[in-house]
N, C-alpha and C positions, 0 to 999 in steps of 0.2 A: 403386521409387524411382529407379531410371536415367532412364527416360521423361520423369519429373519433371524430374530436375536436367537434362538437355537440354533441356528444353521453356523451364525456366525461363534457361539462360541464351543462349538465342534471341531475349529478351524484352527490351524499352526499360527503361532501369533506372528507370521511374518507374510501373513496372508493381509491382505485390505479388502476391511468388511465392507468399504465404499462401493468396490467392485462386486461385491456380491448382493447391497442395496439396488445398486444400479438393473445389475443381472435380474436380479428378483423382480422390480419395476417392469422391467422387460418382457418376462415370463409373463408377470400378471397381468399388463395390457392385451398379450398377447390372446389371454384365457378372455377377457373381455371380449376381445374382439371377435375369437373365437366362437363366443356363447351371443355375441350378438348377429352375427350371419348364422347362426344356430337358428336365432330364433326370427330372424329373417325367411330361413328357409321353411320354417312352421309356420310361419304369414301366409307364405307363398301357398305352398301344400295345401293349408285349409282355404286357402281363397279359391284356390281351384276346384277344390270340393263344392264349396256353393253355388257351381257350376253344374246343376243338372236336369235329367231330361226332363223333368215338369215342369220348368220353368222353361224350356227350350220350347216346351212344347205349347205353352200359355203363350207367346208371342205366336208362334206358325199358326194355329188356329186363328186367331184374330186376323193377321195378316192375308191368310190364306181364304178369309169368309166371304160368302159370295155379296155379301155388306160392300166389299172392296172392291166388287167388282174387276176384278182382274189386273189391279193397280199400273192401267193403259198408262202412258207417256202423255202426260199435258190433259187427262181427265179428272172428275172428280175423286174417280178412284188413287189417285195419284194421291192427291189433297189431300183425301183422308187419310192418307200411308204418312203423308209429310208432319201431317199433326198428332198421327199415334206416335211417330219415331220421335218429335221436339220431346213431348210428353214424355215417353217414358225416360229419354237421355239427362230429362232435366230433373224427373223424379230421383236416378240415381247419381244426380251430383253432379252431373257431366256440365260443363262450361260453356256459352260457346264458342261455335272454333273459326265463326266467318266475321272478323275483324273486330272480335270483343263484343259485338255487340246481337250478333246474331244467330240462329242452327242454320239457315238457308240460303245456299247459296243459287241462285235463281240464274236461268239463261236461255237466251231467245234458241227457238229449232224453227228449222225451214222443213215443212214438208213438201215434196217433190215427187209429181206424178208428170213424167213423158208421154208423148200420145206424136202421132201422126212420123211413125220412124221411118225413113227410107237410109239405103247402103246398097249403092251401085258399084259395080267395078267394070271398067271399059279400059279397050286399047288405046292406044295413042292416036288411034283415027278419030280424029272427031264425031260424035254422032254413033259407034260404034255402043256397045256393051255386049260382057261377058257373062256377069251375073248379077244378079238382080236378088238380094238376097233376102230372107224372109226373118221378121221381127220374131222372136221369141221362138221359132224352132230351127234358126239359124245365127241368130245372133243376138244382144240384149246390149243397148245401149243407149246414153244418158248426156243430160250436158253439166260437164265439170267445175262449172264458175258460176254456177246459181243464175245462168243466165234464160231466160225465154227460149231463145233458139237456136237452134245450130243450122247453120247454112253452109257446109263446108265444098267447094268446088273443085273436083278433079286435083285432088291432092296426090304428090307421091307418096311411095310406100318405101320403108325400109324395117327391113328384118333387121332388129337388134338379139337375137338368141335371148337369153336368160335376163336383156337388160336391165345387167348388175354393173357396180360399178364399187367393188370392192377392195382399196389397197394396199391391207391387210393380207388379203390370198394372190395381191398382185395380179388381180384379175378387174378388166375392164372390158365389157360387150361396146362398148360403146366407139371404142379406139378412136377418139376427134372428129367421128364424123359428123357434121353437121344436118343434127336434124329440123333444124329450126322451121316453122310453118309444113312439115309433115306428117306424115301419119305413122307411127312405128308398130312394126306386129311383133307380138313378146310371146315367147316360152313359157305357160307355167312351171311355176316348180324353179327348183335349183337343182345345180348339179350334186349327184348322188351316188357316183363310181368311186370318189375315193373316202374312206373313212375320216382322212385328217385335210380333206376338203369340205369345207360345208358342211361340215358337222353330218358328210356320208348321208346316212339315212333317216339321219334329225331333221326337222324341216330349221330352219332359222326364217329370220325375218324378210332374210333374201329373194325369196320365195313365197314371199303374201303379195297377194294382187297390188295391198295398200304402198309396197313398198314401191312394187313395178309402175303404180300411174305415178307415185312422187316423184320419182327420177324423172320420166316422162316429161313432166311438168319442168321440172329444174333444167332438163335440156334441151326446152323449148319447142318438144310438138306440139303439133296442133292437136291430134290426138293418137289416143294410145286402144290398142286392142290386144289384148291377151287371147292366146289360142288354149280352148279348155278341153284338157284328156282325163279322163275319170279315172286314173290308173295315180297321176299324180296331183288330184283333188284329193281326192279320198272320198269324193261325189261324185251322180251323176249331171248331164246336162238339165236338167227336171230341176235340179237345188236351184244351180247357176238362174236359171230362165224365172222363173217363180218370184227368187228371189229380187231379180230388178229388173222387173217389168211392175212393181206394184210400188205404192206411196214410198218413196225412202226420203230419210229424215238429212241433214246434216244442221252443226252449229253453225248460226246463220253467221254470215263473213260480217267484220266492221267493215262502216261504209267508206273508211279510208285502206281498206284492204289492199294490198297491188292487184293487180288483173293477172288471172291465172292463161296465161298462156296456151295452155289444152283447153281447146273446145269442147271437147268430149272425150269420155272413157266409156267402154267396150269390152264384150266376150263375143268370141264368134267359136262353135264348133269345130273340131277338127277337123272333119271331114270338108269341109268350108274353106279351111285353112289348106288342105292337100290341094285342093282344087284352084284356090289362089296360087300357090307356089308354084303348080304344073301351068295354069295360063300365063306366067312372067318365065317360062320356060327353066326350071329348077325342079329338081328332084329333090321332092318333100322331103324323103326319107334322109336321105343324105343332106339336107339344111337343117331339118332338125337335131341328128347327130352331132354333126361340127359346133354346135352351142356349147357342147360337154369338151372341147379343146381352150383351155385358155389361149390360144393363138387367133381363135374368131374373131374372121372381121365380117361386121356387119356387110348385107347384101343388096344393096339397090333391088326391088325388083320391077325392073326395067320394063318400060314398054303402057304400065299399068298403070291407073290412075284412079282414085277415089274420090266420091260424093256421097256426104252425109248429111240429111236432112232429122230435124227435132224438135218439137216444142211442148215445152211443159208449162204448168203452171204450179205456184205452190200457195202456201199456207203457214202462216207464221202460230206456233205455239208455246208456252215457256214450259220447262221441265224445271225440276229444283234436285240440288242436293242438298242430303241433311250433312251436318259437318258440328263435331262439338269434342271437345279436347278436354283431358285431365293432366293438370300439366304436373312435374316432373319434382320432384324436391330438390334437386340438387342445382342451386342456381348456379354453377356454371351449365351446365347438360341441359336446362329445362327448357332453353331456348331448342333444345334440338327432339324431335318427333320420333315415335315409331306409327306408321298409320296404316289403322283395318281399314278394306274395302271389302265392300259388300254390295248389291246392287237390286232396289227392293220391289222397280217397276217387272211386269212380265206381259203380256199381251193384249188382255182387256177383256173385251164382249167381241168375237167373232161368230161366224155363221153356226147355227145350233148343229148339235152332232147327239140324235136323240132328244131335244128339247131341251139339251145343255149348251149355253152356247157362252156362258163364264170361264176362261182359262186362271185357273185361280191360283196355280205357280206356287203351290207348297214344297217340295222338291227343289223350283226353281225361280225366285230362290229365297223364299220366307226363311228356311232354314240356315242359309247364310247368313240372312241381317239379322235372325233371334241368336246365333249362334256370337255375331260382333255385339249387341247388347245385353246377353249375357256377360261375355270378357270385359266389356267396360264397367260394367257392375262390380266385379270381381277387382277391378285394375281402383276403382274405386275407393275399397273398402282397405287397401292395402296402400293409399296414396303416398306417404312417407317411405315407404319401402322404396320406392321408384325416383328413379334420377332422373330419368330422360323424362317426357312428356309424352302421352300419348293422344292418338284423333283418330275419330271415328268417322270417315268419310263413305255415309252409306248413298251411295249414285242412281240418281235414275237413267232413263233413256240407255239403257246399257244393250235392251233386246234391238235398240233401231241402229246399232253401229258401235256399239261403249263408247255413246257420246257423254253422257256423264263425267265419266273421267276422263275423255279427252278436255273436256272442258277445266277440270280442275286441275290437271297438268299444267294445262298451257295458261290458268289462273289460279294458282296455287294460293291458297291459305298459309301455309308453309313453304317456305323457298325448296325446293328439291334437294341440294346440300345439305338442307336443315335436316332432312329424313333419313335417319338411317337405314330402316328398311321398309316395304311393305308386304302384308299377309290379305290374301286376298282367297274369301269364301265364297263360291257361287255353287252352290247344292253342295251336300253334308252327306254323310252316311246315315239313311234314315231306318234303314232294314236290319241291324242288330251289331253288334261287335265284332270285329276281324279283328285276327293277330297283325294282320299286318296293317302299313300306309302307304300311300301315294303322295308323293309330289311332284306337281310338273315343274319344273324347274332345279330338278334335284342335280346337286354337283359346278350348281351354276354362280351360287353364289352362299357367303357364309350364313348367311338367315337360315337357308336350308340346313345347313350344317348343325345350328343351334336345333332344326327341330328332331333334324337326326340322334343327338343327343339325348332328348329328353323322352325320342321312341325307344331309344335303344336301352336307357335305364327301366323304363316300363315294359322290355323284354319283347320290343315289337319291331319284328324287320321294318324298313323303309324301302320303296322301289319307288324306279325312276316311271317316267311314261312308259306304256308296256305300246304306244304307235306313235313314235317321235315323228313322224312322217306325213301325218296329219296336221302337225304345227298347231298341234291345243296349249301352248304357252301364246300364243297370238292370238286368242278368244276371249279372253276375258281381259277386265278393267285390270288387272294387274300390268298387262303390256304395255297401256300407256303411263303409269308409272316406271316403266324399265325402259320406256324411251325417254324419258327424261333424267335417266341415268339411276332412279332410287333401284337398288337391289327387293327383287318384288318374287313373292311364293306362290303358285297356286295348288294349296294340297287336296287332295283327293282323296275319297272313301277306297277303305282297301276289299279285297277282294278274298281272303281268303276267311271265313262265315265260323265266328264260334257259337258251337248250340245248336247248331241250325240242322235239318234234316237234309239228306242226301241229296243233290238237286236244287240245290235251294241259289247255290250262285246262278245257275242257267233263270231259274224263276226271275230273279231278281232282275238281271241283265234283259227278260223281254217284258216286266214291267215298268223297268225304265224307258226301254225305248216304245214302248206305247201312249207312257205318259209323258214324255219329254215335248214339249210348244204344242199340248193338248187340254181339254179342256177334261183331260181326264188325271191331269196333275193335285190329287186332292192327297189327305191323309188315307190310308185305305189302310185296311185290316192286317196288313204284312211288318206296317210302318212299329220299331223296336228304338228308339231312340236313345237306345243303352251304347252304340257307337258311336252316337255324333256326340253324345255327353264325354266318353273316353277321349275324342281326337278332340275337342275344343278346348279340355283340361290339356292337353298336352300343346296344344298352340299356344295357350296363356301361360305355359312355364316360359317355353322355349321365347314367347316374348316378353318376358321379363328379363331374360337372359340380354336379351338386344336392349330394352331398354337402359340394363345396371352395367352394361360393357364399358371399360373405357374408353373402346374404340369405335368410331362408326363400322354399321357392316360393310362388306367389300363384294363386287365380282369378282368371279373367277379369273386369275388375269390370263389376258387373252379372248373374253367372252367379248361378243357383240358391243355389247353397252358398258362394257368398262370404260371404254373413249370417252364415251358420255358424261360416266362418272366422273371421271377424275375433272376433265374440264370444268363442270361443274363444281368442283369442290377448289378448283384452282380460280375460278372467277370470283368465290363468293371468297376465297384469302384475300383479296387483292383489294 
């Protein structure tokens, strides 16, 4: 009040010192408020300080010990991972986050192993066959409804090209034809000729197998075969075959499920595929072209008929996630989440390689889930700062499918609306500090935006995917948060090496892929933890920023899953 009474009797006396009380008031809130996001932002700052590589590096070691055994899906190494992760979330204050009363959310998996395959194709002559085609160096397939067997008899075949069904690009493979009780052959990939089609040379979802047998399913074949070309995999047939021809897991169905329609799903090789097309008398090259015309209509191909024979057995195991929340100060917002994923299982005990025969997945991905309980420590110690609430949803079963987080999608702890975004770490930069970062999902949605921010103030380029065409935004447990509409990040170790000696990114790049689903994924002599401490400091700004927003985060409009969103955010108004 000094200020004031000076201020005011400086003043013509036909001035009112009310207004200048009031003005002053104003100013001075103003200084408060000022000096308290001042010291908000000094919270912030030093909490992310507390964020570092010793401490990043005291969880991967434990996580990573051959104690753990390779922290397999539904093993003891699992268990132990489940009770280091309660422990430590609980040691830093963390809540839980699976219905107030628990860290674990628990869920049955089907293991599924095929055996006795056959896939014939014959003409219309009865008695007749054309080809006779061969399990795992011709084609790899499974039955789709967790059923014992597939008996499917001289079914027809129809070519759906890219069977997309998008009305958005106003593009339908499908045009009304009725595939009901058939077998449909699919295109991989989507189309890629035009830039402001399909996101050009970005893969989108359009173009994952998962999206191709769903449709499939929804338009009622019987079953679905994708035709696989290594040019628009980004593998070869070696991945494809390997991969399902061995134990694969899914979330076991309730037993009030509906019945899935597709009796089986299917790869067959290309060359398989030319050879089908020319015996229904079609020219391969030119059916496969005509997919890239939105005018495509599907093609009968006539004359031809299909039998599939399958039986498998399975195996029922349970997988857990860990799930544990700091909620949010601000009760209006605290009902609403920001949620890490992370995902803590990786391979187990496979066949020794040297008399190693522990895949112990420090890379992949100890370093993600030390890197999510680190931030919650940090998100911890700053709790009043934060408005929104945050959860920590670290997943198992992620290497047999990201059934983890499929699982907590489609059984959410948090309603999906409630979420405003997620950040999702699966391997870290563990080889030293770059100036720059990666995100896959960069431009896609505003989360990205916030962490672009918080690079770009610590003077550090952002790039997007440097192989959008690979579709590594549909790899990790992020995607199935982006199918449920939350706005989800997956950032990445950047590439360009401070400090380091000449050579040193080529090193880096072939002992990742050495070590990548090996049992040679340990801490090794290279490993500089001075990046993953920089980029996980700069996730835990930029999510604080989403948490203290007054807005939830948004997709890009026009993205895939903005439809999603919004729907979602329009059901849970209502």
């Amino acid at each position: 009040m000094y200020v004031i009474k000076n201020v005011c009797d400086s003043l013509p006396s036909t001035f009112n010192p009310k207004t200048v009380i009031r003005s002053s008031i104003l100013v001075f809130s103003l200084v408060l408020l000022s000096c308290s996001m001042m010291g908000d932002e000094k919270e912030v700052n030093d909490a992310a300080k507390d964020i570092t590589k010793e401490e990043l590096m005291d969880h991967i070691a434990v996580l990573s010990s051959d104690e753990f055994q390779g922290r397999g899906t539904g093993t003891e190494g699992e268990q132990m991972s489940v009770d280091y992760l309660v422990s430590a979330l609980q040691d830093l204050g963390a809540e839980p986050g699976v219905g107030d009363t628990s860290f674990v959310q628990s869920f049955p998996l089907l293991g599924q192993t095929t055996y006795d395959h056959s896939m014939k194709v014959r003409s219309g002559v009865v008695g007749s066959s054309l080809m006779d085609l061969s399990f795992y160096d011709d084609f790899v397939a499974w039955p789709s409804n967790q059923g014992l067997s597939v008996d499917v008899k001289n079914a027809e075949l129809v070519y759906v090209g890219y069977g997309i069904q998008a009305p958005e690009y106003d593009w339908d493979d499908y045009k009304d034809v009725d595939v009901e009780g058939k077998i449909v052959v699919i295109k991989n990939n989507d189309p890629e000729y035009d830039e402001n089609l399909f996101g050009g040379r970005a893969r989108l979802y359009y173009g994952r197998y998962t999206y191709k047998y769903e449709k499939a399913k929804e338009m009622g074949a019987i079953g679905a075969i994708i035709i696989h070309t290594t040019p628009t995999a980004g593998y070869g047939w070696s991945v494809v075959s390997n991969s399902w021809s061995r134990e694969r897991f899914y979330v076991k169905a309730p037993a009030d499920a509906p019945a899935n329609p597709t009796l089986f799903n299917a790869w067959i090789t290309f060359d398989r595929a030319v050879e089908l097309f020319k015996a229904a008398g079609q020219d391969a090259e030119a059916l496969l072209d005509a997919a890239d015309d939105p005018n495509f209509q599907p093609v009968a191909l006539n004359g031809l008929r299909m039998s599939v024979g399958l039986r498998s057995t399975y195996r029922e195991i349970f997988a857990q996630n860990v799930v544990a929340t700091i909620p949010g100060s601000d009760p209006n917002l605290a009902d609403e989440h920001l949620v890490l994923t992370a995902h803590f299982d990786h391979l187990g005990v496979t066949q020794p390689i040297d008399g190693d025969a522990i895949n112990n997945g420090a890379e992949d991905n100890a370093a993600g889930v030390s890197a999510v309980l680190e931030m919650m420590e940090s998100f911890k110690s700053i709790q009043p700062v934060i408005r929104r609430s945050v959860t920590a949803v670290i997943v198992s079963a992620e290497e047999v499918g990201l059934l983890g987080s499929e699982f907590w999608a489609q059984n959410p702890t948090v309603p999906p609306a409630k979420v405003t975004a997620n950040i999702n770490l699966d391997g870290m930069n563990v080889y030293g500090p770059t100036n720059d970062l990666v995100i896959i999902g960069l431009g896609r949605n505003s989360m990205a935006d916030l962490v672009v921010q918080e690079a770009t103030m610590a003077g550090r380029p952002v790039y997007p995917d440097q192989a959008p065409e690979n579709g590594i935004f549909y790899r990790s447990d992020h995607f199935n948060m982006a199918k449920v509409g939350i706005p989800a990040i997956f950032p990445n170790p950047g590439r360009e090496f401070l400090g380091k000696p000449a050579g040193y990114l080529e090193l880096v790049d072939s002992l990742s892929a050495a070590n990548y689903h090996s049992v040679n994924d340990e801490v090794n002599e290279y490993w500089d933890l001075t990046g993953a401490e920089q980029d996980t400091r700069i996730f835990f700004k930029a999510a604080v920023k989403a948490l203290n927003s007054d807005a939830l985060q948004t997709w890009t409009p026009g993205d895939e899953f903005e439809a999603t969103r919004l729907k979602s955010l329009e059901s849970n108004n209502e």
